[in-house]
ROGU-524800 format. One line per 5 residues: for each residue x, y, z of C-alpha. Coordinates in Angstrom, 2 decimals, always signed. Each point is the difference from the previous one (the first is absolute). Last residue first. Example, Ala and Ser with C-alpha at 12.3 -4.5 7.8 and 13.67 -1.06 7.14 Angstrom:
2
+13.67/-1.06/+7.14  -1.37/-3.44/+0.66
***
This chain:
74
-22.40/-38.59/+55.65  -0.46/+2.89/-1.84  +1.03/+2.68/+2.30  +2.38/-2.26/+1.88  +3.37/+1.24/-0.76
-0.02/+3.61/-1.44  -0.41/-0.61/-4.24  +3.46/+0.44/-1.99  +1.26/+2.69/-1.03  -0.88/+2.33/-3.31
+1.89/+3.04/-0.47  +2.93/-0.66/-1.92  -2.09/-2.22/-2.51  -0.82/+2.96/-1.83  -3.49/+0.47/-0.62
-3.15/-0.56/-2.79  -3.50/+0.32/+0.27  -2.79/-2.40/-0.07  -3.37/+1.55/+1.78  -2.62/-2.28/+1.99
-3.04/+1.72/+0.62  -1.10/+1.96/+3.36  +0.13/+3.48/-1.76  +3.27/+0.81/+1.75  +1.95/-3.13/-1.52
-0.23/-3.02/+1.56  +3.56/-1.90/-1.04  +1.79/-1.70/-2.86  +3.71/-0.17/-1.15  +1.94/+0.73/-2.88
+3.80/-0.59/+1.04  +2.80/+2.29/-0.64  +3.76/-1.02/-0.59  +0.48/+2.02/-3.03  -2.25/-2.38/-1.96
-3.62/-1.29/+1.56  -0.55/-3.04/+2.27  -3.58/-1.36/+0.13  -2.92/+0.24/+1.93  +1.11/+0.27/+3.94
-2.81/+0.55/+2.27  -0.09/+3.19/+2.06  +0.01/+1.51/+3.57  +0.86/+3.49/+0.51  +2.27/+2.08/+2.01
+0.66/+3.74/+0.57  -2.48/+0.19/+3.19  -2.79/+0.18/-2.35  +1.13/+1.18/-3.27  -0.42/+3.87/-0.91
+3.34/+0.61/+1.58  +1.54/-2.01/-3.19  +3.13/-1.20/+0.71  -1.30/-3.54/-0.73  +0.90/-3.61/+2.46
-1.60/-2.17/-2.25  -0.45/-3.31/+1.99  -0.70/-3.32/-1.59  -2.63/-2.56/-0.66  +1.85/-3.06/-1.70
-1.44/-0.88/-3.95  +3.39/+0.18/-1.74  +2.72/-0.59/+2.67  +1.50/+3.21/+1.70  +3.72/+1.37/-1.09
+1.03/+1.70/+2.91  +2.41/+2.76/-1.24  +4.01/-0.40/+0.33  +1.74/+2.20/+2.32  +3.13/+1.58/-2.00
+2.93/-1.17/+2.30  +2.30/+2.66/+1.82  +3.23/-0.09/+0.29  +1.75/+2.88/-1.22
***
């Protein structure tokens, strides 16, 4: 069988990202976070307003972050 195992974007410390969640209390199923640090397992621990209005850390697999759309922070 040929298929190839897609790798997962790897985003540079510090970059604002895209969590793209499976949670249907998320709006539209994406969110847009800072990258902390990387974690094991191939998750990241990332920031982002959380539903109080303060920044929450929490941890997610790398799988479901992708990069920014082209020119929102431009």
């Amino acid at each position: 069988m040929g298929g190839r195992k897609k790798t997962a974007w790897l985003p540079p410390i510090g970059s604002v990202a895209t969590y793209v969640g499976r949670s249907s209390r998320m709006t539209k199923g994406a969110y847009n976070v800072r990258i902390v640090a990387e974690a094991c397992s191939g998750r990241m621990v990332v920031e982002g307003i959380g539903r109080n209005g303060c920044v929450a850390r929490f941890t997610i697999k790398r799988e479901n972050l992708a990069p920014l759309q082209p020119g929102l922070f431009d």
